[in-house]
C-alpha positions in Angstrom: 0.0 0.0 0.0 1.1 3.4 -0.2 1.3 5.7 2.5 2.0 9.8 3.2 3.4 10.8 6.4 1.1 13.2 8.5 3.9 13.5 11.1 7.7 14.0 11.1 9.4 10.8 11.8 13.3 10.9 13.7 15.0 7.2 13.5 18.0 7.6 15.0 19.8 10.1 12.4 17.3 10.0 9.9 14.4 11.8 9.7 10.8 11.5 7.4 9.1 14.3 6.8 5.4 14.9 6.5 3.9 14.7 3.2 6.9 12.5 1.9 5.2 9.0 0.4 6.2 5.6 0.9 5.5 2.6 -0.5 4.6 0.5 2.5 3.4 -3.1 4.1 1.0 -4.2 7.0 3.5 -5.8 10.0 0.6 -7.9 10.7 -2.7 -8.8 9.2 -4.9 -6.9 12.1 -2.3 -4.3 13.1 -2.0 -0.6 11.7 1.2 -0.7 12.0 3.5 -0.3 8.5 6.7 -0.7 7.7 8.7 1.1 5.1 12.0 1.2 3.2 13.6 4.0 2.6 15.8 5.1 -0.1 19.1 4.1 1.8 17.6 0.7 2.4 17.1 1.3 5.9 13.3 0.0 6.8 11.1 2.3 9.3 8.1 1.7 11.1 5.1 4.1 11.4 2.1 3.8 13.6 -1.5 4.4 12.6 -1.2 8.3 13.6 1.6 8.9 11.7 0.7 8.2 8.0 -2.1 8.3 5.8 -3.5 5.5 3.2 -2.9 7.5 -0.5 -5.1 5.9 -3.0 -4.0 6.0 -6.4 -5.8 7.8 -9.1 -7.1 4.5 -10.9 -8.9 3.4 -8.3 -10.7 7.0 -8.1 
């Protein structure tokens, strides 16, 4: 799924900015947890209140 962040994210050096999209995966079936790579490989983790579900335009 893909995902935009509605809240800065800091891992440990790094940090996400809001409105930056991500292509992203559940970490469970039930959870609202995602996980995310980023572009230097490095994979993040974002909680429900930090990122928003984009839908893409064909599915509009």
């Amino acid at each position: 799924m893909r995902i935009k962040l509605t809240q800065n994210i800091v891992c440990g050096q790094d940090t996400f900015l809001t409105g930056e999209e991500y292509e992203a995966v559940l970490i469970l079936p039930r959870s609202t947890t995602v996980e995310f790579e980023t572009n230097s490989g490095s994979k993040v983790r974002a909680f429900n209140y930090e990122y928003e579900k984009v839908t893409p335009l064909a599915d509009i």
